[in-house]
TIKOLSE-519060 format. One record per residue (C-alpha): x, y, z. Coordinates in steps of 0.001 Angstrom, whole numbers, padded with zeros to 6 digits, always signed. Last residue first. Example, Ala and Ser with C-alpha at 12.3 -4.5 7.8 and 13.67 -1.06 7.14 Angstrom:
! TIKOLSE-519060
+013670-001060+007140/+012300-004500+007800/
This chain:
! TIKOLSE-519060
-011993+001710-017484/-010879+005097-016553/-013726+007314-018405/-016278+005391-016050/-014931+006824-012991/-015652+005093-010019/-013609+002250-010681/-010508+004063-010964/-010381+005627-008027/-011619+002632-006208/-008138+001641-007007/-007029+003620-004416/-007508+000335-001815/-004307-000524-003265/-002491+002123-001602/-004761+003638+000643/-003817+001453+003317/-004846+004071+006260/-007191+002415+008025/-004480-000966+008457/-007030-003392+009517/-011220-003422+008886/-013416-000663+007055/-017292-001902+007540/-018620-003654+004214/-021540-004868+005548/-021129-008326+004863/-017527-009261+003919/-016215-006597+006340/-013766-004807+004188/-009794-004634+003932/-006802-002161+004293/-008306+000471+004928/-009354+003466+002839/-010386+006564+005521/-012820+009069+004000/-014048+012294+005501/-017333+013470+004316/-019280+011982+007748/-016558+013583+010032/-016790+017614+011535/-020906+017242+010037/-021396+014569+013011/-023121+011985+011248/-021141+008796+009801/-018285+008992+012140/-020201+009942+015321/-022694+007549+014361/-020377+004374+014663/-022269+001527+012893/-019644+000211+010252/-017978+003213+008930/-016557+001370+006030/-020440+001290+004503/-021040+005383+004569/-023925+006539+006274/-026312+009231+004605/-029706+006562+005200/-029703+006610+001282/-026350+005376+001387/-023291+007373+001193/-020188+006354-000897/-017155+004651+000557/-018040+000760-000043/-020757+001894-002306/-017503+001815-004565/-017310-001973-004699/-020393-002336-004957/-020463-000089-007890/-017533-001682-009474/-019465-005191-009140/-022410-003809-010931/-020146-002541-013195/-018277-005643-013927/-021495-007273-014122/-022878-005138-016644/-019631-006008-018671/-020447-009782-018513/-023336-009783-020193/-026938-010027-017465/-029351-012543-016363/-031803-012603-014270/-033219-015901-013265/-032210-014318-009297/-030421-018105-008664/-026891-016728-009333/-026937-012762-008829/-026368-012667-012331/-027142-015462-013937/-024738-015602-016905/-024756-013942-020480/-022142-014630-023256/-023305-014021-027079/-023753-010107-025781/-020126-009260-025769/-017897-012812-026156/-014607-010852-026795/-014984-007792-025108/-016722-009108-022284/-013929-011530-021540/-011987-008763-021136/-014318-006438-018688/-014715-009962-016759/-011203-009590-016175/-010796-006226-015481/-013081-006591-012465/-011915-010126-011047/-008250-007788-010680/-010066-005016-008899/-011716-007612-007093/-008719-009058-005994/-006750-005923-005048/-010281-004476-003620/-009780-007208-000626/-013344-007948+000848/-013479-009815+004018/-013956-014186+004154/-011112-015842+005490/-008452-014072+003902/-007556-011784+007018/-004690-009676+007614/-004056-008250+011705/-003483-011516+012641/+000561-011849+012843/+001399-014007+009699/-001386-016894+011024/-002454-015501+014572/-005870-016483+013986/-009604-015236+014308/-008844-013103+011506/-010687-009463+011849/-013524-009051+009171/-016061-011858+007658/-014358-014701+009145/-016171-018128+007126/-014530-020819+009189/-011300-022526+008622/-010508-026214+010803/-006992-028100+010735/-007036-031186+012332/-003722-032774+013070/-003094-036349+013003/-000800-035989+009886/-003077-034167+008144/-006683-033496+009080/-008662-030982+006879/-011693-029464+008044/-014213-026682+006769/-016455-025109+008524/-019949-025449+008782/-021949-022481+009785/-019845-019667+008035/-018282-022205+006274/-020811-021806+003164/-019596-017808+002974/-017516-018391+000450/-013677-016488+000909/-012081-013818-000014/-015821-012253-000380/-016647-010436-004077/-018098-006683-003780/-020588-004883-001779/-023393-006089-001476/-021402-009765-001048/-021479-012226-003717/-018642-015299-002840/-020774-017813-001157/-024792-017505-000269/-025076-014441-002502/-023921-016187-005498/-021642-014466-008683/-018752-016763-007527/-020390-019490-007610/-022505-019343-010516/-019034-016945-012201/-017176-020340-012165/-019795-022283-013681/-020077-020086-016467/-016359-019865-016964/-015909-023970-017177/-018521-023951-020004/-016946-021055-021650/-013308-022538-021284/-011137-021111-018560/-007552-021218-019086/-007964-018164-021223/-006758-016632-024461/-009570-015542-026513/-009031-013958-030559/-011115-010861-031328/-013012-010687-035183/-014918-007612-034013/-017313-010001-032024/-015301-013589-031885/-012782-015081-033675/-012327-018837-033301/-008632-020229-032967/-008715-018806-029360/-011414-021477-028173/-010910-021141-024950/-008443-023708-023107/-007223-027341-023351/-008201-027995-026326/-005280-026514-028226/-003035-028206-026085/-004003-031702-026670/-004687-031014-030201/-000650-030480-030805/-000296-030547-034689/-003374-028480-036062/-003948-025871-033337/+000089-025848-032531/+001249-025063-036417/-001977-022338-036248/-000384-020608-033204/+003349-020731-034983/+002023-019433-037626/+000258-016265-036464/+003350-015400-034315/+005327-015466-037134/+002850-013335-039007/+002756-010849-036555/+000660-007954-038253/-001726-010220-039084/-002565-011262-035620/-002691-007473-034639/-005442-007087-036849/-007321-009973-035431/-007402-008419-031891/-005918-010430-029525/-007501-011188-025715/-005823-011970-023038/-007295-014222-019456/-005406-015446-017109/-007205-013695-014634/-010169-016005-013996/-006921-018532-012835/-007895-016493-010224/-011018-017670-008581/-010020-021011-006904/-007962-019321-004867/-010727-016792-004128/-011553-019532-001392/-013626-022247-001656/-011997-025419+000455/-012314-028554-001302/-008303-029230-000869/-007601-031726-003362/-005373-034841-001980/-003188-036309-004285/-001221-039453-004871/+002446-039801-005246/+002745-041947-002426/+004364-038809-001129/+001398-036734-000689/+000771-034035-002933/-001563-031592-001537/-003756-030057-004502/-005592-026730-004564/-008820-026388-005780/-010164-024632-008812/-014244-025038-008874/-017541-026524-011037/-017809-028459-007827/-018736-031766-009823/-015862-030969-012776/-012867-030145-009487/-010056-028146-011849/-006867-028629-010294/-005791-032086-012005/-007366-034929-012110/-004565-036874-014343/-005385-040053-011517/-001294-039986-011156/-000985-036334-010462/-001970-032954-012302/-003583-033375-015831/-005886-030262-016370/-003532-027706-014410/-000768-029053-016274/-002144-028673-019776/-003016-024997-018575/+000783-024693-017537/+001766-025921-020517/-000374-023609-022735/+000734-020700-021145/+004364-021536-021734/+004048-021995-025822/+002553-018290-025143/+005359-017121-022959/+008184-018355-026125/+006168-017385-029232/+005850-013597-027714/+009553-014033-026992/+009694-014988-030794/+008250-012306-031918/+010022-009908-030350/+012943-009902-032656/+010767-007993-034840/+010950-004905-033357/+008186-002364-033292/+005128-004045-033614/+007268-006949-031908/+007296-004851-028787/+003178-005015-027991/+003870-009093-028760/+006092-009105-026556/+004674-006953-024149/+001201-009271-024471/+003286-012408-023697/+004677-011264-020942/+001269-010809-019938/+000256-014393-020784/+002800-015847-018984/+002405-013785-015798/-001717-015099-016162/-000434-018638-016088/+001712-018032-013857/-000881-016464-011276/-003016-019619-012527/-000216-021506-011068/-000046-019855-008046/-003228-019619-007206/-004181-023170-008043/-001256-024865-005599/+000520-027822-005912/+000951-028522-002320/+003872-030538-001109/+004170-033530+001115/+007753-035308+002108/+006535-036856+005827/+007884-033794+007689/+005723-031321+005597/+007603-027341+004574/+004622-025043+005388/+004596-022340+003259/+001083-022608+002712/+000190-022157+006384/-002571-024080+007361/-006316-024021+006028/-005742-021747+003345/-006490-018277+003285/-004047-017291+006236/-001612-014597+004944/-002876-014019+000833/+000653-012405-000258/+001417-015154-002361/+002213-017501+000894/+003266-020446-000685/+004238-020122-004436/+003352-023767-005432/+003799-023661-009031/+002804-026325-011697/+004708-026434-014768/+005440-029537-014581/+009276-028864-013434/+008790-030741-009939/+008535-028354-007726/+008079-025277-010000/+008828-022328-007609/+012230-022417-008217/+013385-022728-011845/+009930-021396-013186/+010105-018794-010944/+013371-017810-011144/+012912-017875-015096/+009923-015486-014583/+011831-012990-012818/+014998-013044-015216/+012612-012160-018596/+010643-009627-015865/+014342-007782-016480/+013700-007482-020319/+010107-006798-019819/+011035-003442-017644/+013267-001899-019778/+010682-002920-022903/+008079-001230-021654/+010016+001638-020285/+011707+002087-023704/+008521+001971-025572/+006969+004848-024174/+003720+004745-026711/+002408+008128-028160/-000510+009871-026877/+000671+011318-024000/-002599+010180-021927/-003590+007488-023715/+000013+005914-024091/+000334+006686-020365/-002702+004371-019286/-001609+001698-022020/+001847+001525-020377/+000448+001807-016775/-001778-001383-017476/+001088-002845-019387/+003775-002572-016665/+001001-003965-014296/+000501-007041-015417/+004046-007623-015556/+004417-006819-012065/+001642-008972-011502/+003834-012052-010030/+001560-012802-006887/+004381-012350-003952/+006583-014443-002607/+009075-014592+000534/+012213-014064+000223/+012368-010439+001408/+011093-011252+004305/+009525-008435+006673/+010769-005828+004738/+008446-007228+001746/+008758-009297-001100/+011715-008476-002734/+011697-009902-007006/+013767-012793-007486/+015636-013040-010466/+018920-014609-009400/+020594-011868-009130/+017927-010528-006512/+015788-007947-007350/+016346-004372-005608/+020211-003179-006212/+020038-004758-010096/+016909-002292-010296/+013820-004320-011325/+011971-003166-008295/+012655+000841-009834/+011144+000362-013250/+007826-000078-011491/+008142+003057-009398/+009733+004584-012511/+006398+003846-014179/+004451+005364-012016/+006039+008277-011301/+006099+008951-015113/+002564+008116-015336/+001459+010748-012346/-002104+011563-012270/-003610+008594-014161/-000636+006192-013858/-000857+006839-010388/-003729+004328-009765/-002107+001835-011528/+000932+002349-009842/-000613+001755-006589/-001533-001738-007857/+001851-002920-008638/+003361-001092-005248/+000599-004318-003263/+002302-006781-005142/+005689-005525-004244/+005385-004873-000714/+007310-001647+000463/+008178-000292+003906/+006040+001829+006346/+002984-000807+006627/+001251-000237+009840/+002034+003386+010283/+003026+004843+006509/+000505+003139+004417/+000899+000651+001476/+004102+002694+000684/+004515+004087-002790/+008337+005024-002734/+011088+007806-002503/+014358+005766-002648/+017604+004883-001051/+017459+000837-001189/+020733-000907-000592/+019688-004522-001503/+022593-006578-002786/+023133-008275+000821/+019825-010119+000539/+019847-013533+001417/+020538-012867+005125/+016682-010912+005180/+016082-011926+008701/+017971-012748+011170/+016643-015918+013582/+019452-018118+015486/+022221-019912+014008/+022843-016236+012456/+023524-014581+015367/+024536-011277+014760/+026497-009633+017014/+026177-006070+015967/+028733-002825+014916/+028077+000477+016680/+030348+002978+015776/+031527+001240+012441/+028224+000346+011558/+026144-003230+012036/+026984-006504+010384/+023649-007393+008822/+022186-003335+008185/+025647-002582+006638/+024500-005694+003765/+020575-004538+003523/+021303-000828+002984/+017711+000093+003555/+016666+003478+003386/+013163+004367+002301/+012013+007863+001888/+007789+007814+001557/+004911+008283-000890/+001648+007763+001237/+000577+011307+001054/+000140+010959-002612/-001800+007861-002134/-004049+009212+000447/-004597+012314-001882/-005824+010017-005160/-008383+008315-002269/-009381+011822-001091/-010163+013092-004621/-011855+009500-005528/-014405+009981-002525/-015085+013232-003041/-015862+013305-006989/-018063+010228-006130/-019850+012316-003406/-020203+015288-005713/-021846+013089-008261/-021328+014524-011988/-018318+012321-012712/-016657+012934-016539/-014689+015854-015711/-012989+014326-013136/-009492+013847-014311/-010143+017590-015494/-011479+019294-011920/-008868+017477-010644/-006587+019549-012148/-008297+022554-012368/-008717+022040-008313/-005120+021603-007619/-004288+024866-009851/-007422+026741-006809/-005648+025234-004509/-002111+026369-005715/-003902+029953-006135/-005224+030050-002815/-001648+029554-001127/+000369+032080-003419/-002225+034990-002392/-002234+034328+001291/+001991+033797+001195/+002934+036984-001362/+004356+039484+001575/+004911+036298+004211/+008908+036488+003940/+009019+040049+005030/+013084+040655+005818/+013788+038128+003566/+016358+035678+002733/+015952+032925+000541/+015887+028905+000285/+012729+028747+002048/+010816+026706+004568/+007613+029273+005609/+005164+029005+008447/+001835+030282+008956/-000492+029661+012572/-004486+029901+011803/-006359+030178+014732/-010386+028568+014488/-012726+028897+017740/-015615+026747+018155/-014995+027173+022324/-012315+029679+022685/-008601+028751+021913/-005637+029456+024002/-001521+029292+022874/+001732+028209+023621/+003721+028409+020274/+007160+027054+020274/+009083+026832+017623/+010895+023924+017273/+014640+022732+016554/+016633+019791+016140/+020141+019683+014933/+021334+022167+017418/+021992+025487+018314/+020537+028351+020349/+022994+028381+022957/+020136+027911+025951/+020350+024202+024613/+017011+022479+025613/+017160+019922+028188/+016622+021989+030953/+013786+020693+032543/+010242+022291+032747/+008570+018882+032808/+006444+018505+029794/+007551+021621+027603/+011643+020908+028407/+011079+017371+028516/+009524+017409+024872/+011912+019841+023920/+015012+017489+024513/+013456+014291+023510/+016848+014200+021390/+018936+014685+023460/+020219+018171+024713/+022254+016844+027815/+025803+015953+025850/+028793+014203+027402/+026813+011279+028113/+026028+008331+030533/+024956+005392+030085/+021180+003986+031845/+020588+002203+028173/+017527+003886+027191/+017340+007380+029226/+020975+007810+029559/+021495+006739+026649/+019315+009299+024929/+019547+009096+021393/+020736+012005+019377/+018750+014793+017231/+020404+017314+019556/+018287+020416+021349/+016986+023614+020180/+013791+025488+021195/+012225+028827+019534/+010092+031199+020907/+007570+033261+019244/+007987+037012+019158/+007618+036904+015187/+004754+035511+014689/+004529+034882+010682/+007202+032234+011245/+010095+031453+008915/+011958+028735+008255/+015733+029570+006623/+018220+027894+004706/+016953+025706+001633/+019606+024999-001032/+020965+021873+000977/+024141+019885+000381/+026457+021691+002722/+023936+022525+005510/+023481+025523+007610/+019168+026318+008170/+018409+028954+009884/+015725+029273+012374/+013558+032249+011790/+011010+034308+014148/+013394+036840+015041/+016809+036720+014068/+020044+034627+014205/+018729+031449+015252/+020620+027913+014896/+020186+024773+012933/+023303+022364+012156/+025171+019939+010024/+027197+017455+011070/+029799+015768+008666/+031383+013060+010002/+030152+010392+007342/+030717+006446+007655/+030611+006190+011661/+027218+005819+012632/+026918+008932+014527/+026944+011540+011594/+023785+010778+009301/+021046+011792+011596/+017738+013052+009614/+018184+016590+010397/+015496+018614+011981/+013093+020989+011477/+009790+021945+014049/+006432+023274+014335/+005567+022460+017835/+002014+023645+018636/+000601+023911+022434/-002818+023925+022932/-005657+025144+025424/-008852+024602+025608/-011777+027205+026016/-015535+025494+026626/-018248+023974+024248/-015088+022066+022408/-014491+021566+018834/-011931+023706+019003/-010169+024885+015602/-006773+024759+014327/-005211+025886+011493/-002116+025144+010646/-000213+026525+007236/+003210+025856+005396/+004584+027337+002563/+007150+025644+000989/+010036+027169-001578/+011859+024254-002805/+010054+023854-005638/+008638+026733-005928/+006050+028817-004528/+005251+025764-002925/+001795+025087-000723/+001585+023072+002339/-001371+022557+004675/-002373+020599+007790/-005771+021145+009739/-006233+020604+012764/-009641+019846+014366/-008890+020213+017840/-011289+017430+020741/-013047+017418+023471/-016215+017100+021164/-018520+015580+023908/-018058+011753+022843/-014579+012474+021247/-012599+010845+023959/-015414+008276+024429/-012818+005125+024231/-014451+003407+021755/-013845+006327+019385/-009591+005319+019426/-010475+001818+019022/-010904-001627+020388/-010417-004196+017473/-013279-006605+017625/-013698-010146+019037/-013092-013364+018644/-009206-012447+019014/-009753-012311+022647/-010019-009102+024451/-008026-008399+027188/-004902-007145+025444/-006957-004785+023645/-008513-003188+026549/-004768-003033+028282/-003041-000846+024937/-006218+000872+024283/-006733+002051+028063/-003305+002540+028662/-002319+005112+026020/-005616+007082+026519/-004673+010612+025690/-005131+012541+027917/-008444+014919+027564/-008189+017729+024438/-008176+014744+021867/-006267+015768+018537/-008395+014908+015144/-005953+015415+012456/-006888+017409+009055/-005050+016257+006069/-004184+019048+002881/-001468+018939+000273/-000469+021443-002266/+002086+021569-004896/+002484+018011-003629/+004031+017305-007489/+001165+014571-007819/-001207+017196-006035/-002922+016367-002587/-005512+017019-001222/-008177+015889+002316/-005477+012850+004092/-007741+011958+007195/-006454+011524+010545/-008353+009588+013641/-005393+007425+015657/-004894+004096+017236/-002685+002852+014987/-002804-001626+014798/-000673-004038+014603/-002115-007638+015459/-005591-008410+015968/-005564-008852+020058/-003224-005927+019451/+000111-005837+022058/+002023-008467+020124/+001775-006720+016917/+002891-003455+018235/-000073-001035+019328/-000693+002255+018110/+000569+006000+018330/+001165+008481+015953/+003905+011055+016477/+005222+014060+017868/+002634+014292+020447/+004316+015666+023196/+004355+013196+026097/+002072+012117+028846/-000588+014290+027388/-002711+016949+029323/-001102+020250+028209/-002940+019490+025067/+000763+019223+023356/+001506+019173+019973/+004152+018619+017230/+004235+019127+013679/+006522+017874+011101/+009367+019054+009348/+012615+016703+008225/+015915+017948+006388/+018643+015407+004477/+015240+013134+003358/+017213+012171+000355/+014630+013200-001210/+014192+016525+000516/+011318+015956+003660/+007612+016349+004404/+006239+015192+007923/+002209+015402+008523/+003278+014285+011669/+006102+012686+011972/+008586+009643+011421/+012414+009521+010303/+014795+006863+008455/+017521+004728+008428/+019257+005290+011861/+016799+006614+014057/+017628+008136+016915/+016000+007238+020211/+014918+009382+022729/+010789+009799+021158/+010766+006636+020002/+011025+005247+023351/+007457+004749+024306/+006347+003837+021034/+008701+000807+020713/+011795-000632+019265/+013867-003910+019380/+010594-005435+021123/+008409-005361+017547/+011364-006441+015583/+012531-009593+017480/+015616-010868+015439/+016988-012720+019324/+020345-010225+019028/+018704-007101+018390/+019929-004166+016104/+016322-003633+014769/+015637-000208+013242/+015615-001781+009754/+013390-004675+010651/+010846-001996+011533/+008757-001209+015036/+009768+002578+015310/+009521+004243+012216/+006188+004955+012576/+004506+008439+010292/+006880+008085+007566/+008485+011404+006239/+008651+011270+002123/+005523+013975+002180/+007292+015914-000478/+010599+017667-001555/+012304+016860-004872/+009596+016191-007103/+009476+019700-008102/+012864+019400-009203/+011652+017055-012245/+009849+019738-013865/+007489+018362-016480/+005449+017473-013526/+005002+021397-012831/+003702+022119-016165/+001103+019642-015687/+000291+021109-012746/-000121+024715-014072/-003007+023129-016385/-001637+023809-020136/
């Protein structure tokens, strides 16, 4: 067996990683202020004094689970306001787009157990320019486009280090730890390098007095003297290099202009290399230290700087490092060299290495005790005021202590539900156990809500996300089934039997009026419709909306699948599996008879899915605007094998008691009384006739069809928008191919017309389904208009290749996400580097918001290699 797969039988190996975030600053947890606003609570500019109380940020940070002991890097250019100790970007209010980091970094490796990780970080030699991004940005108008770190010119000459960032383990809490850096520069620059260990500070708050500390008794080592910890020393292979100490403790002085009895805050060594003060403890001890390595590089010149975090004492503790490190890459490469076995393209093998190792960097500690947060510590309890704005008040269960899938670790450094659903997806083929404990872990009695709710997001926990948890339980089920080769029934049905509570609190709350219609509101889609869809109306109106309900419809039928998965099993299942499809069929009733007129959702001369405002006249109002709203109710979609049928008999009954006794259900969606190819039974919403017209939208190049993948939105209101005027106010959307034009849920998401791989990973696997029940008997015009026509499977992989031409190289050698900058998509130090953002430019595919939101964007993983489907 692979030496990794040994490793992930080992649960310690799990125990330190890359859990350090890289912004802490900027959270809901951090913010003790009395107005609720986050962004102003805490900033860049005084991260660097201020203690954190829930969590720590770095560079290339790893950290023990319980994130007891932090190491990052540090550096200094000699040029730089501050040390760079962490990444740096603009708060929402400061980016004419919203959030935004204003860094180059690229996450190369990484191995599920992080056996070995690799990221290289592009540090500019010349200051860095703060002000410039932070004013330039606040100029522009949100018309325009993001102004980034390579707009600036700071790598226009190659003033710039290449580091690179490695750790291997000799075991698993044995880390060795390499930089090498390299000038890009025609002429000598120098650098300073701040390797340094600290503890996470757990001692001021007033709950736990214990205070651990570092000190230096030799050498080249800082020791390491905790209670709790098993590691004790870091070593450096220079061993005349000196080493700084101060206190990981705010500054008060600094923040709050109070004095102190202590002088060794925690921007102690950045003052002490920046301004020569003495702000470092000459004593040696503290619960922050650094070494300190002042050093010169020639132009094109490459130093290599080794480091080791280790539970033992040694008088030679770099005897085995050279020969340890090239055997964990060379285990990293066997493994990957097996998930890929199937991919003969070098650039595809790239791409999906670098998008597996941006989700493995991505894991991160999160520490939220939700009900201390509210009323503030012992030492330093809060005024809330909870007349005023505090978020998260319905939440006083939630006391989160967990390594998790983050979306990224700047822009999004605290979990969102829907996107965690997709990420585990993607780990379910290097990781299924992490996978499905990350799934198992949201149903924890300390995450959902007693009464069923799943948390959103730090942001608001009440709000809503697309329910495709349960899609995503079976996805990683099936995934590990194939892998292990026998089914882990006990997560399956863990998980189902809290989803039971989560779909009651939907149908009890998010069901207006208890016809099975659901109005969700925001659903994780920001500003796709033409006002906020959480909007509560003055004058009694509601919207009925068809995301949401075709997102129940699709929950339904999932739970449904488990059921019926379980039943094979147990019995007793079969009547759940009864239960959610009985459920599916009212919704779809509903969705074909909504409001007085019984027009329901579906639009017959549009061939489309609309939402519906309600008005309260009890009329309705259907909101013609095409939007990928209309296009998922393609994902409630099963299909049943025949064999299965027989094997439920109860099941089998009941469906045949509802074709022959309640006809207006059993017309209301596909045809699942009729077997098709391989004697297959169709669930859908979507009847044939409805699906073809569907896909001619969707599948044409004037709306949804972009090279490279489906638009959020159709590109029709690119030159006539659409307009909706409700009481007296006119509410216009245009076709926005990349940044939002408007502040809806900050700016810096965009619905109006980018590519989101989420929702085409989603349109994707649902074509693949219908495929395998119509197969060739099904064929649609494909692109709409061409009089080419093609099965529904060859467009899923048309649409996967788009997709994944997103990243690849072109004929020209450019990659799509790069948009038009030629240093990125020609200069030999960047065009193989990958960065998965958040969304894509619906017409040229160019990478747009968070550039490091691997998470879902991963899934390209999955659609570029054809043995994953």
């Amino acid at each position: 067996m692979e030496a990794e797969k040994l490793r992930l039988q080992d649960i310690n190996y799990r125990n330190w990683g890359p859990y350090v975030s890289n912004r802490q600053w900027g959270n809901v947890r951090e913010d003790y202020s009395a107005d609720g606003n986050t962004w102003e609570a805490t900033g860049h500019d005084d991260a660097e004094a201020r203690a954190y109380r829930w969590a720590e940020e770095g560079i290339a940070g790893i950290s023990d689970e319980d994130q007891q002991l932090c190491f990052a890097f540090s550096f200094w250019n000699k040029k730089d306001k501050m040390v760079k100790e962490r990444f740096f970007g603009l708060s929402n209010y400061q980016g004419n787009h919203g959030e935004d980091i204003k860094e180059v970094f690229y996450y190369l490796d990484n191995t599920p157990t992080h056996s070995y990780m690799k990221m290289v970080y592009k540090y500019p030699q010349n200051p860095f320019p703060y002000e410039d991004l932070i004013n330039t940005n606040a100029q522009r108008s949100n018309k325009e486009q993001e102004y980034e770190l390579i707009d600036t010119g700071v790598f226009d000459k190659d003033e710039y280090f290449d580091i690179f960032i490695e750790y291997a383990k000799i075991h698993h809490d044995d880390i060795l730890i390499r930089v090498s850096v390299t000038n890009r520069n025609s002429v000598k620059a120098p650098l300073v390098i701040l390797p340094t260990l600290w503890y996470r500070n757990n001692w001021s708050w007033g709950y736990n007095f214990y205070k651990p500390y570092l000190t230096t008794n030799h050498r080249g080592q800082i020791d390491v003297e905790h209670n709790r910890l098993d590691v004790k020393k870091l070593y450096s292979r220079e061993k005349d290099v000196k080493i700084l100490f101060c206190e990981n403790e705010t500054n008060t002085e600094k923040l709050y202009g109070k004095k102190s009895g202590s002088k060794y805050f925690k921007d102690g060594i950045n003052n002490h290399v920046i301004h020569k003060k003495n702000t470092v403890n000459p004593k040696k001890f503290g619960t922050k230290a650094a070494f300190l390595i002042d050093t010169e590089l020639e132009a094109g010149e490459t130093k290599t700087f080794d480091f080791r975090l280790s539970p033992h004492k040694m008088e030679n503790a770099f005897f085995d490092f050279d020969e340890v490190f090239e055997l964990r890459k060379k285990e990293a490469d066997e493994f990957y060299t097996e998930i890929q076995k199937d991919i003969t393209d070098e650039d595809e093998k790239n791409v999906q290495r670098q998008a597996f190792a941006g989700l493995l960097w991505n894991k991160q500690f999160y520490h939220y005790n939700v009900g201390k947060w509210l009323k503030g510590d012992p030492n330093f309890p809060v005024q809330r005021n909870f007349d005023h704005f505090v978020r998260n008040t319905e939440w006083k269960h939630m006391h989160n202590k967990d390594i998790i899938s983050m979306p990224d670790k700047w822009e999004y450094p605290w979990f969102a539900t829907w996107d965690l659903a997709f990420h585990c997806v993607s780990f379910s083929i290097l990781d299924p156990d992490f996978a499905k404990n990350q799934l198992q872990l949201l149903t924890k009695e300390w995450y959902m809500h007693p009464n069923g709710q799943l948390p959103a997001y730090e942001w608001d926990f009440s709000d809503v996300n697309p329910p495709v948890h349960a899609w995503s339980t079976f996805r990683v089920f099936k995934i590990d089934e194939k892998i292990k080769g026998k089914p882990d029934l006990a997560f399956l049905e863990s998980v189902f039997q809290k989803l039971l509570l989560n779909f009651t609190w939907w149908v009890n709350r998010k069901d207006k009026n208890g016809n099975n219609v659901f109005g969700g509101g925001f659903l994780g889609l920001d500003n796709i419709g033409a006002f906020d869809r959480n909007t509560q109306f003055q004058n009694g109106e509601y919207l009925e909306q068809a995301d949401g309900t075709s997102w129940m419809a699709m929950f339904a039928l999932n739970m449904m699948r488990i059921a019926m998965e379980l039943a094979l099993y147990n019995p007793v299942y079969e009547d759940m599996a009864i239960k959610f499809f009985e459920h599916y069929l009212y919704i779809a009733e509903a969705m074909e008879n909504l409001g007085e007129d019984k027009s329901g959702l579906w639009n017959e001369e549009d061939g489309f899915f609309y939402d519906v405002l309600q008005l309260n006249d009890g009329t309705g109002i259907s909101l013609k605007l095409r939007s990928i709203v209309g296009l998922i109710p393609l994902f409630a979609v099963e299909v049943i094998e025949h064999e299965m049928l027989e094997k439920l008999p109860k099941f089998k009954k009941r469906m045949d008691w509802i074709l022959k006794n309640k006809k207006e259900l059993a017309n209301l969606v596909s045809h699942w009384e009729m077997e098709g190819k391989g004697r297959k039974h169709l669930m859908s919403i979507l009847r044939k006739t409805r699906l073809k017209k569907i896909l001619n939208r969707m599948l044409d190049e004037k709306e949804f069809l972009s090279e490279f993948g489906i638009r959020s939105m159709s590109k029709i209101y690119e030159e006539t928008p659409f307009q909706l005027e409700i009481n007296g106010e006119n509410h216009v959307v245009h076709y926005t191919p990349a940044e939002s034009d408007s502040r809806m849920f900050g700016g810096n998401s965009n619905w109006r017309g980018p590519i989101w791989f989420p929702i085409n990973f989603l349109i994707v696997e649902s074509l693949q389904r219908f495929y395998f029940y119509y197969d060739n008997s099904l064929k649609v015009e494909f692109p709409t208009g061409s009089n080419q026509y093609k099965n529904l499977n060859e467009v899923a992989e048309n649409l996967s290749r788009r997709l994944s031409n997103i990243f690849l190289k072109n004929k020209e050698g450019k990659r799509a996400f790069n948009g038009n900058v030629n240093k990125f998509n020609e200069d030999e130090h960047f065009k193989n580097y990958i960065m998965f953002y958040e969304y894509f430019h619906g017409d040229n595919g160019r990478g747009v918001g968070a550039s490091h939101q691997t998470g879902w964007t991963s899934t390209v993983a999955k659609l570029i290699n054809p043995r994953m489907k």
